[in-house]
C-alpha positions as CSV (number, residue, x, y, z in Angstrom):
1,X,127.8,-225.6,-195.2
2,X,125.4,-227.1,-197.3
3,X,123.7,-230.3,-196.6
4,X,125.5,-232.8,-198.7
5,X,128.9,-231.3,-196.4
6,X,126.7,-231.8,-193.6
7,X,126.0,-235.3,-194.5
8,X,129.8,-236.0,-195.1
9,X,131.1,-234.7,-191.9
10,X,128.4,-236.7,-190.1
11,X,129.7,-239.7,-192.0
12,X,133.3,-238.8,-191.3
13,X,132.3,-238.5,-187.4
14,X,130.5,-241.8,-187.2
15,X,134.1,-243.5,-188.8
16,X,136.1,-242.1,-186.3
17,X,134.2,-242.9,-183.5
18,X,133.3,-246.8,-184.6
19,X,135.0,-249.7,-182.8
20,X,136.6,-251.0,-186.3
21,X,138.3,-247.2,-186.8
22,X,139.2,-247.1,-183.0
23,X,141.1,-250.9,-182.9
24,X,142.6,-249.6,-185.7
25,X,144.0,-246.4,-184.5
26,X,144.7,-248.5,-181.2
27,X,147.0,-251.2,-182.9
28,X,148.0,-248.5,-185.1
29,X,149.9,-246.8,-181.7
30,X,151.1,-250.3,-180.3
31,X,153.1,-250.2,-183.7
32,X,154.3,-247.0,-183.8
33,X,156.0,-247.3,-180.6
34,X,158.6,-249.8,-182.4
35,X,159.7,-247.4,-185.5
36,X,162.0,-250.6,-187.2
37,X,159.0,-253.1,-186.8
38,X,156.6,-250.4,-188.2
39,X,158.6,-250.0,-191.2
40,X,158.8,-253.5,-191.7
41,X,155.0,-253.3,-191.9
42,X,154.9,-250.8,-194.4
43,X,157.4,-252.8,-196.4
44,X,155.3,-255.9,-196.6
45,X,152.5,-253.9,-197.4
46,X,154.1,-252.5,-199.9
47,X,155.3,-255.7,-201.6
48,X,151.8,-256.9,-200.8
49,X,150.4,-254.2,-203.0
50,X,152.6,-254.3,-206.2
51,X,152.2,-258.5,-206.1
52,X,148.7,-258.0,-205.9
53,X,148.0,-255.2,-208.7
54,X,150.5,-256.7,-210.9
55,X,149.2,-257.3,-214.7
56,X,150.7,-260.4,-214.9
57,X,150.7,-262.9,-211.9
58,X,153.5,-265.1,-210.7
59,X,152.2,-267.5,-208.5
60,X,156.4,-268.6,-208.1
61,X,156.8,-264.8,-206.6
62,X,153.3,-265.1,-204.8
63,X,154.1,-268.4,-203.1
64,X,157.1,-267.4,-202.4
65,X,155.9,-263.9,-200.7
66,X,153.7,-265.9,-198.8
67,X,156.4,-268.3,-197.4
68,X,159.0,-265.1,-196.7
69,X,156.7,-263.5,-194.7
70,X,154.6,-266.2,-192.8
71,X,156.7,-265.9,-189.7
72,X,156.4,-262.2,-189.6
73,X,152.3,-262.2,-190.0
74,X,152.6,-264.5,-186.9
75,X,153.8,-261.8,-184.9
76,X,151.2,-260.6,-182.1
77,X,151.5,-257.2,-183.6
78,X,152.3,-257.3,-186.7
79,X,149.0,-260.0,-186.9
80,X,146.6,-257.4,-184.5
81,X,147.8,-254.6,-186.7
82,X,146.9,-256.1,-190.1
83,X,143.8,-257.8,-188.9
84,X,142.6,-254.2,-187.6
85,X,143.6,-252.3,-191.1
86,X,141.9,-255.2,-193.0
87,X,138.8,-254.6,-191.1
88,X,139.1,-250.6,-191.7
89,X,139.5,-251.5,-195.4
90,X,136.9,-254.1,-195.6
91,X,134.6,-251.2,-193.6
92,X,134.9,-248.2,-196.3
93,X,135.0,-250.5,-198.9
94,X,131.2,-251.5,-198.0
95,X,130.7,-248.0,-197.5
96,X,132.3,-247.2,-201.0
97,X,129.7,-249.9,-201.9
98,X,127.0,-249.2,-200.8
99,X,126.9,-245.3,-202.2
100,X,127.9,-246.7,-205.6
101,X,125.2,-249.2,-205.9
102,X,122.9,-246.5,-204.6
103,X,123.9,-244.0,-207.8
104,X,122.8,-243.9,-211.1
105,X,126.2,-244.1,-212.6
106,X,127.1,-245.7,-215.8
């Protein structure tokens, strides 16, 4: 293995084992145990996704996102679950980051 594999893995073995990775696979579980709840999840992800990567934005369809799933984000898990993924993202994302600004890469 050479050193820059060595280096990754290391990397890859410090996520896993951080409290951020470890709510996350913790809510992750809590939401897995009600199949029907965890595909609702995935559906307003989903939707999330397409309104936010969308060319052209429709605040009418954005508002109205919002105001269709507000009671749903209120839910102790459904809230615990995306507050826990956020912070994952949020996590490799400054990771991501932090290599990129480190590179010489135009």
């Amino acid at each position: 293995m050479d050193s820059l594999q060595q280096v990754t893995k290391s990397l890859t073995d410090e996520i896993l084992k951080s409290e951020v990775y470890q709510t996350y696979q913790t809510e992750l579980e809590k939401v897995k145990q009600y199949p029907e709840l965890k595909a609702q999840i995935d559906e307003f992800r989903r939707n999330n996704y397409l309104l936010q990567f969308r060319t052209d934005i429709d605040f009418d369809k954005l508002d109205h996102f919002e105001k269709e799933y507000e009671n749903f984000r209120q839910q102790p898990l459904v809230a615990d679950f995306l507050a826990a993924e956020l912070a994952l993202c949020r996590m490799m994302q400054d990771i991501f980051g932090d290599i990129t600004e480190a590179l010489d890469f135009e």
